[in-house]
Wavefront OBJ file of the C-alpha trace (Angstrom):
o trace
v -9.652 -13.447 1.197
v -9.394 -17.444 0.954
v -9.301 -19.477 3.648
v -6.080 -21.480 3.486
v -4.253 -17.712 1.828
v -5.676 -16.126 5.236
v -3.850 -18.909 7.114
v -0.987 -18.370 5.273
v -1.142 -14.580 6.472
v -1.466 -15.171 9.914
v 1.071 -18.263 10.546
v 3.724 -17.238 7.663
v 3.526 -13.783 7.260
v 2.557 -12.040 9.796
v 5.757 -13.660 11.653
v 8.126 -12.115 9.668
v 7.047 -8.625 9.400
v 7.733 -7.708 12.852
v 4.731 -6.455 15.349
v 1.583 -6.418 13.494
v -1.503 -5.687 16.070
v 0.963 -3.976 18.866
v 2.359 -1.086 17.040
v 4.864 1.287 18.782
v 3.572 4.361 20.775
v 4.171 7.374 19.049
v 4.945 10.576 20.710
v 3.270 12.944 19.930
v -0.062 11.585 17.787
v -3.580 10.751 18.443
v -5.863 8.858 16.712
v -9.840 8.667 16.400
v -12.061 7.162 13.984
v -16.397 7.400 14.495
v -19.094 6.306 12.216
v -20.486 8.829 10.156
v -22.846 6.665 9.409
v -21.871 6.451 5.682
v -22.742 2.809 4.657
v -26.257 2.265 4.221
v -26.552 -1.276 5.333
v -24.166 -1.419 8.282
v -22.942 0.933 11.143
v -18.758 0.656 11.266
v -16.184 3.396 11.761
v -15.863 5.349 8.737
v -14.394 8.518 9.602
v -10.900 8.702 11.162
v -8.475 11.852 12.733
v -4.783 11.554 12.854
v -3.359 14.719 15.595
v -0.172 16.417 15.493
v -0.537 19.004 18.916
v 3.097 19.795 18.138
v 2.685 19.336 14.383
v 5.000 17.200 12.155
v 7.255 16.777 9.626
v 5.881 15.112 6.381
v 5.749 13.869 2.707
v 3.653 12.414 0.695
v 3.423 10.699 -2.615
v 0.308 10.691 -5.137
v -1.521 8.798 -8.344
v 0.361 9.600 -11.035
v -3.403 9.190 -12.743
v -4.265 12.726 -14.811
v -8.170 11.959 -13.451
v -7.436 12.270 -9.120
v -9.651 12.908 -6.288
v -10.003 16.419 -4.873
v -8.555 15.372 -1.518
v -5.257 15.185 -3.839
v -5.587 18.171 -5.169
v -5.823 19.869 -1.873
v -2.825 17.841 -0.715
v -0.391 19.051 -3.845
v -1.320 22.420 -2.636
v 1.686 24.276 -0.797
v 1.717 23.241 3.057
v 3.231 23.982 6.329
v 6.845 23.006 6.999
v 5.074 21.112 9.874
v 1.693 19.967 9.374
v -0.777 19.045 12.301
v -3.772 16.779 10.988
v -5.142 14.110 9.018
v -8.453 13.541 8.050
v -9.896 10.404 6.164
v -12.833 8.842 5.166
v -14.075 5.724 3.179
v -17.110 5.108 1.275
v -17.002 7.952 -0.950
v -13.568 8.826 -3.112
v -14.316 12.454 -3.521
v -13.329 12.079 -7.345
v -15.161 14.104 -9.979
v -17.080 15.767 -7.408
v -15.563 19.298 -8.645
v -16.200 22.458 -6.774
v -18.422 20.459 -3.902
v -15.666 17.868 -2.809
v -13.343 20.584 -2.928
v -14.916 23.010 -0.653
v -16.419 20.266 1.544
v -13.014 19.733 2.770
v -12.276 23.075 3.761
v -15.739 23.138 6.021
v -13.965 19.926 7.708
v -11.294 22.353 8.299
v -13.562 25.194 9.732
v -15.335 22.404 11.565
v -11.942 21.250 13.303
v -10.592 24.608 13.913
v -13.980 25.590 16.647
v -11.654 22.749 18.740
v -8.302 23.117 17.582
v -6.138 25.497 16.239
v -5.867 24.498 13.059
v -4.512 26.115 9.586
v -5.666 25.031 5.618
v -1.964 24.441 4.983
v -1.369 21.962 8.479
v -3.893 19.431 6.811
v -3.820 16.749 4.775
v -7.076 14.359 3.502
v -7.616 11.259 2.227
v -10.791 9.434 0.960
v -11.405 5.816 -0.663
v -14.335 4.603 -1.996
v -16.949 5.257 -4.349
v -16.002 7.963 -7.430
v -18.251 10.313 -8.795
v -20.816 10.210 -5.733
v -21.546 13.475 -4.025
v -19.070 14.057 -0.530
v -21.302 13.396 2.665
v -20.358 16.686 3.776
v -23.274 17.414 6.077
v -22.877 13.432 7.841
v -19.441 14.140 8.396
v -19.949 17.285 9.745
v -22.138 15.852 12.315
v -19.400 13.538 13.051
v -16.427 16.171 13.745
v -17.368 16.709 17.367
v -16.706 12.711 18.591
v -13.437 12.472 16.447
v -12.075 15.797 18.638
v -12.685 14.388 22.440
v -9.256 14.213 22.230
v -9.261 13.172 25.915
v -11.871 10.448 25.262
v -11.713 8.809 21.759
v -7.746 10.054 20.791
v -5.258 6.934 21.862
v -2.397 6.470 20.729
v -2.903 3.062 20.830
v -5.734 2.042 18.772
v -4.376 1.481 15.590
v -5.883 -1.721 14.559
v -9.189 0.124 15.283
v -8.089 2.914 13.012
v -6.652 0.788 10.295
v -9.964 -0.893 10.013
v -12.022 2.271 9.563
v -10.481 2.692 6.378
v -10.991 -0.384 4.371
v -13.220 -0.548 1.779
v -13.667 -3.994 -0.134
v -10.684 -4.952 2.202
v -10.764 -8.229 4.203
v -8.042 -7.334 6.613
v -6.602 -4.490 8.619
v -3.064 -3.960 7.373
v -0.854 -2.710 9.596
v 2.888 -2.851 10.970
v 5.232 -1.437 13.597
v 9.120 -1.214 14.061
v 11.432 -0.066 16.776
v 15.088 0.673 15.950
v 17.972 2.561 17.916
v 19.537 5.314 16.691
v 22.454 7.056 18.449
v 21.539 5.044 21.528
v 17.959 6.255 20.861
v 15.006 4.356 20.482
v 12.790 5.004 17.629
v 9.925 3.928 16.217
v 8.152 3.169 12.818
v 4.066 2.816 12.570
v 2.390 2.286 9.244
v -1.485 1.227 8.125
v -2.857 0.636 5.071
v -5.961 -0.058 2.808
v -6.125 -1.472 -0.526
v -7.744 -4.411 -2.276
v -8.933 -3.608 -5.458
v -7.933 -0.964 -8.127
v -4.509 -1.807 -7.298
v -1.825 -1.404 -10.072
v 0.639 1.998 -8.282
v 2.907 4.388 -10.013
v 3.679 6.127 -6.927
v 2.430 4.465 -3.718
v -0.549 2.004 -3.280
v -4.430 3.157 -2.502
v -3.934 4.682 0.979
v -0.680 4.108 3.013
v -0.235 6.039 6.121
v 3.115 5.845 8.180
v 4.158 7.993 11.265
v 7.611 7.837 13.124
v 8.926 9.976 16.244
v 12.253 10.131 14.460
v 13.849 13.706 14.776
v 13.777 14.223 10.598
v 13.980 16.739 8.650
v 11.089 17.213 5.296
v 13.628 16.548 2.968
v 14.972 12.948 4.145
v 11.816 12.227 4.842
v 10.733 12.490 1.048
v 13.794 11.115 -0.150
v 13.303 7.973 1.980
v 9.216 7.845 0.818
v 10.693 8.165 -2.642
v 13.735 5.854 -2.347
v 12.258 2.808 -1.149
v 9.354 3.128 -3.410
v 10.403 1.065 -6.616
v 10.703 -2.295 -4.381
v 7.514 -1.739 -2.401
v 4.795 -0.095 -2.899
v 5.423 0.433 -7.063
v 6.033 -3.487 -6.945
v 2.459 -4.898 -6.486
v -0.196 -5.086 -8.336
v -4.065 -7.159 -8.285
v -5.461 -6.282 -11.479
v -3.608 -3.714 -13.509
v -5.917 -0.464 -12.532
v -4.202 2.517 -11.215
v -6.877 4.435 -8.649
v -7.514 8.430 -8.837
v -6.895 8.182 -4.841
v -3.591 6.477 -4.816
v -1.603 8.350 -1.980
v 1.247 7.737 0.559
v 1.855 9.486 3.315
v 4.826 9.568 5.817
v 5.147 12.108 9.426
v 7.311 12.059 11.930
v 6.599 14.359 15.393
v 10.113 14.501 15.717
v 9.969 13.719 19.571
v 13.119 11.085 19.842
v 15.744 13.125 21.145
v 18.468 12.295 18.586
v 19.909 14.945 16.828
v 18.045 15.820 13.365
v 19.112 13.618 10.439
v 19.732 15.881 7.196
v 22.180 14.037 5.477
v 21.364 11.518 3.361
v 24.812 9.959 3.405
v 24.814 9.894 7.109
v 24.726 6.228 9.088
v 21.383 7.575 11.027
v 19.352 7.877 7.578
v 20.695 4.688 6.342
v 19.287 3.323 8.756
v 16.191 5.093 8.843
v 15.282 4.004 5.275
v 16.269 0.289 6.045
v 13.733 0.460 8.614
v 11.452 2.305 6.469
v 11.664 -0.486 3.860
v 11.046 -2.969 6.204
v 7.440 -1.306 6.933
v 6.801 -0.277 3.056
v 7.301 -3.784 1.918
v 5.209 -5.207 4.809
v 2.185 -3.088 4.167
v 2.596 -3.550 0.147
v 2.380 -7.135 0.533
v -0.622 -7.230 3.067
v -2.155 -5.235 0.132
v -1.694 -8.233 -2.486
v -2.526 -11.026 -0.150
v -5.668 -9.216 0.476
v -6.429 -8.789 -3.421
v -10.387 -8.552 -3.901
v -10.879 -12.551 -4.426
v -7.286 -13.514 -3.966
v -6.807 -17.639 -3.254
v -2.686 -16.952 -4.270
v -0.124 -14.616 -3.009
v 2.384 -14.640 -5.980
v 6.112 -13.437 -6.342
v 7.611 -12.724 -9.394
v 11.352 -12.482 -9.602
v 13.426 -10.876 -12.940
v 16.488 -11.411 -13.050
v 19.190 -11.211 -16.129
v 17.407 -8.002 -17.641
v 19.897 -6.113 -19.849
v 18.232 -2.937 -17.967
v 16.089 -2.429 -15.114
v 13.217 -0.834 -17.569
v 13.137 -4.132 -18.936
v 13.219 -5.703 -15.767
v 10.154 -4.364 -14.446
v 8.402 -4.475 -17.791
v 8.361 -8.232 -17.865
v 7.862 -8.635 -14.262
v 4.231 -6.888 -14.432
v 3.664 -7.865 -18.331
v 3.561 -11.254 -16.194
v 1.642 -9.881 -13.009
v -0.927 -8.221 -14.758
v -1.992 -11.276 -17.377
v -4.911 -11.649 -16.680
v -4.739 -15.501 -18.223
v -1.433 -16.040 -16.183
v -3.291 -14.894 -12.883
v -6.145 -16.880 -13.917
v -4.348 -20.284 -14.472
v -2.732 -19.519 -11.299
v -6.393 -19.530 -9.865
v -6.907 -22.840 -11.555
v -4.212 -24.498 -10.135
v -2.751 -25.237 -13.733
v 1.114 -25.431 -14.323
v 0.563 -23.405 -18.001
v 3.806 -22.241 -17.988
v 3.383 -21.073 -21.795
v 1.418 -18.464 -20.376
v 4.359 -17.106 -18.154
v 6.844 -16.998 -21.455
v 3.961 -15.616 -23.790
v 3.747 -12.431 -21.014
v 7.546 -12.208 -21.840
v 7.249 -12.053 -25.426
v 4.588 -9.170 -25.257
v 6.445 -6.951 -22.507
v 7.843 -5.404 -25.261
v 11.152 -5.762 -23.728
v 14.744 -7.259 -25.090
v 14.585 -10.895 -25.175
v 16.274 -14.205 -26.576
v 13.880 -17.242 -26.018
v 17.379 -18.957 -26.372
v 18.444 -17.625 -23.370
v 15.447 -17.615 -20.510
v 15.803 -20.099 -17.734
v 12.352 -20.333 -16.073
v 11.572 -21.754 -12.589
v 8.497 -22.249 -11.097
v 9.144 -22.889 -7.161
v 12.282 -24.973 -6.856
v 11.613 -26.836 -10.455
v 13.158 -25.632 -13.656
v 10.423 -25.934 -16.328
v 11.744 -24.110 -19.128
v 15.667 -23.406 -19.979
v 17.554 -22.595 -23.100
v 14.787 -22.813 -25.224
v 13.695 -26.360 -24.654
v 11.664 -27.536 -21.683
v 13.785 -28.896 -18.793
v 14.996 -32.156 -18.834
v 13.787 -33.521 -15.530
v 10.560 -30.988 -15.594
v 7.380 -33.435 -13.827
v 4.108 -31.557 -14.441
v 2.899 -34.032 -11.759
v 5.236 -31.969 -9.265
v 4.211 -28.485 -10.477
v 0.752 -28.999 -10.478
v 0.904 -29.903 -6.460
v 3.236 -27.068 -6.514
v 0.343 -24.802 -7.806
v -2.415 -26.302 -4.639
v -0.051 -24.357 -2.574
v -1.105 -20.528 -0.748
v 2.371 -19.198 -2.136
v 3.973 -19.008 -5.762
v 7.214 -18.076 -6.666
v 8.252 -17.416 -10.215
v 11.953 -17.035 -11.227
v 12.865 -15.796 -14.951
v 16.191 -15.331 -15.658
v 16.273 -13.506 -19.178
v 20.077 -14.036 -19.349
v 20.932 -11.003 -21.094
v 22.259 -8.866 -17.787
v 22.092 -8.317 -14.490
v 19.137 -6.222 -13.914
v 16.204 -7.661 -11.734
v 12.995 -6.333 -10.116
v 10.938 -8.476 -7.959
v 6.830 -8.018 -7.795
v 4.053 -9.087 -5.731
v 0.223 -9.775 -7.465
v -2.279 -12.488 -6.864
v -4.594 -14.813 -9.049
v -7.352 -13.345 -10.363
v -11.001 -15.906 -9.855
v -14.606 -15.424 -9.512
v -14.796 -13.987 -6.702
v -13.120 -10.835 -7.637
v -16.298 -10.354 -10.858
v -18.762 -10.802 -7.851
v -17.005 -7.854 -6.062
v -16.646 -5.465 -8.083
v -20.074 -6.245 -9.799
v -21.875 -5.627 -6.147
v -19.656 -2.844 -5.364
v -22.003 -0.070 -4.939
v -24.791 -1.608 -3.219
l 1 2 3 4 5 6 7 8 9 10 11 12 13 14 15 16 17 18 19 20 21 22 23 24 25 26 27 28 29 30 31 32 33 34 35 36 37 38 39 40 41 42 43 44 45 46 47 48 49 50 51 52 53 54 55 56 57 58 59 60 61 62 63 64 65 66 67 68 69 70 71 72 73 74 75 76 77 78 79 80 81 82 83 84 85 86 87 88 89 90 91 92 93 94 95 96 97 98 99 100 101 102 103 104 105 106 107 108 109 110 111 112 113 114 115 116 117 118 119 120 121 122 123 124 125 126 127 128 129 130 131 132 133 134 135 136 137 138 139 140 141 142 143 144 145 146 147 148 149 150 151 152 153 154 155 156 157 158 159 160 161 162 163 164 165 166 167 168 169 170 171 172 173 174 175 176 177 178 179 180 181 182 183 184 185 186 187 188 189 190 191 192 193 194 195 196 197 198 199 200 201 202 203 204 205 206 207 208 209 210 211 212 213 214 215 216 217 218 219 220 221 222 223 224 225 226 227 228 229 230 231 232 233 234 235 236 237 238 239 240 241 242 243 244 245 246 247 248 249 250 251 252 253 254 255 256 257 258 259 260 261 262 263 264 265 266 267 268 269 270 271 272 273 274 275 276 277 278 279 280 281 282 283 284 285 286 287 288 289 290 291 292 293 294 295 296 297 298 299 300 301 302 303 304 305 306 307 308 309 310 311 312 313 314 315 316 317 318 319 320 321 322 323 324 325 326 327 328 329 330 331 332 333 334 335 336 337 338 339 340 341 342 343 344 345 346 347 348 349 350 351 352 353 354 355 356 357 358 359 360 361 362 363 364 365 366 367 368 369 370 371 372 373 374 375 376 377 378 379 380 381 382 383 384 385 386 387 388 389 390 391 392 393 394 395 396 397 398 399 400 401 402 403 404 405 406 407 408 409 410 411 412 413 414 415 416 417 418 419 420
């Protein structure tokens, strides 16, 4: 990540998204991450065990990619109505490893279950990194023994630890927490992510993790995941690839005393999945600040769609140009490039009709450029760690909002180096 855009994160951003390093306590998890000693040129944490003793509810959303990584396909396999692990690793993906990825995982299982109690259908994996290399099974193996002192290396309050074990090419742990009452209750919301590259989500983003002690039933719980979806995690994207890992995961240990929320009309869920927004969008836009190479964090707002299709069509026709997120890189004001990722969205359009703003300065309205449009002004607007877009296609009243980032460089030199 840039300099001045890492700033940005830490004295704009971070502010507004509620606790970031002290996340909430909660009841009823543990965490531990190791190294399993699976990067070749440096010793970090690679490994990491999330603990249910009490199991939890859960839900989870995958990749809607047809080529996915086996620890998906053991994950859409049926599972417990409560569920009482979580095991992931980075470095290797565990994609097109066929019959060995797949059966590694269940030896993790056996390898957990000399310890703890443990069933196939009460766990859940996840893995980032490298596709098409052979699992580490016999390194992680090794491994299994540290993550299960559960009265040594479990806390429950390590998460910035944890939620840097699982980056990859990532530049910063993403994390957030919330507390909320309910019923005179207090609750809490803890999520982590990891994502920088290979980021373009019909479902969720790379790895998203998110635990509550809300008293929840399965059901609201997935309808929640799935509700708040569209204006978080299925709003970003860095540079238009969808991964075969893509997964998000929600729990909840159900240890707040309130009593269990199973109507989704009720006031208790409402507020549940406003909270539960709150943390989505948090951890969606950590993801796009920390785009492999990013110098921009950029917000594109539809608005005036005739339907919401549309809407989102143009928004990431726009987001995922790659010579829009490159002028953007460049500091140039090429606003032609914005209304020629319009044109191509293969959406319902009048040129006649778009009012385009870039920032606080109309550039383009009616089909004429803006009367008292300065390129002088835009083009400081552009030296700037934030850009906001407005379109209004002024044809309805559907909008959709996403999040991407420029595309320079630095993000070739990445993903050129990214297996040594």
């Amino acid at each position: 990540m840039d300099l001045k855009l890492k700033n940005f994160f830490k004295t704009q951003f971070l502010k507004k998204s509620g606790s970031f390093v002290k996340l909430p306590n909660i009841k009823g998890l543990k965490i531990s991450s190791t190294s399993a000693n699976l990067y070749k040129k440096k010793t970090r944490n690679d490994i990491s065990l999330f603990y249910f003793k009490d199991g939890a509810s859960h839900a989870g959303v995958y990749t809607k990619s047809s080529v996915y990584a086996e620890c998906i396909r053991w994950n859409k396999n049926s599972k417990s109505k409560k569920v009482k692990a979580l095991f992931v690793n980075t470095k290797n993906a565990n994609a097109l490893t066929g019959k060995q990825g797949f059966e590694s995982l269940n030896k993790i299982v056996k390898e957990v279950s000399k310890k703890i109690r443990i069933k196939d259908k009460e766990f859940y994996f996840a893995s980032t990194g490298v596709i098409g290399e052979k699992y580490p099974i016999e390194k992680i193996q090794k491994k299994i023994p540290e993550l299960l002192k559960l009265n040594k290396s479990i806390s429950s309050n390590n998460w910035l630890k944890t939620a840097k074990a699982i980056m990859t090419t990532d530049t910063i742990a993403k994390l957030i927490g919330k507390t909320f009452k309910i019923n005179k209750k207090t609750a809490n919301i803890a999520g982590i992510a990891k994502g920088s590259g290979m980021i373009f989500p019909n479902m969720g983003t790379m790895l998203g993790f998110i635990f509550t002690d809300l008293n929840i039933s399965n059901s609201m719980l997935k309808l929640a995941l799935k509700n708040n979806l569209d204006k978080t995690f299925n709003a970003i994207s860095v540079d238009g690839d969808t991964s075969t890992n893509d997964m998000v995961l929600i729990f909840s240990t159900e240890k707040v005393g309130n009593k269990k929320i199973t109507n989704r009309h009720s006031k208790e869920f409402k507020i549940f999945e406003a909270n539960l927004q709150i943390v989505m969008k948090s951890l969606a836009k950590q993801i796009t600040i920390d785009g492999e190479g990013a110098t921009k964090f950029i917000e594109i707002d539809v608005v005036g769609a005739k339907n919401s299709k549309d809407a989102k069509k143009i928004a990431f026709s726009i987001a995922n140009s790659q010579l829009f997120k490159t002028a953007i890189a460049g500091e140039d004001p090429n606003w032609g490039r914005i209304l020629m990722a319009i044109g191509k969205s293969n959406s319902q359009i009048n040129v006649n009709k778009i009012d385009l703003k870039l920032g606080n300065q109309h550039i383009f309205k009616k089909g004429n450029i803006a009367k008292n449009y300065r390129e002088s002004v835009a083009s400081r607007y552009m030296k700037g760690c934030q850009i906001k877009i407005l379109i209004n296609i002024g044809l309805g009243k559907s909008s959709f909002k996403a999040y991407t980032c420029d595309l320079t460089h630095e993000y070739i030199t990445i993903n050129a180096d990214y297996r040594n």
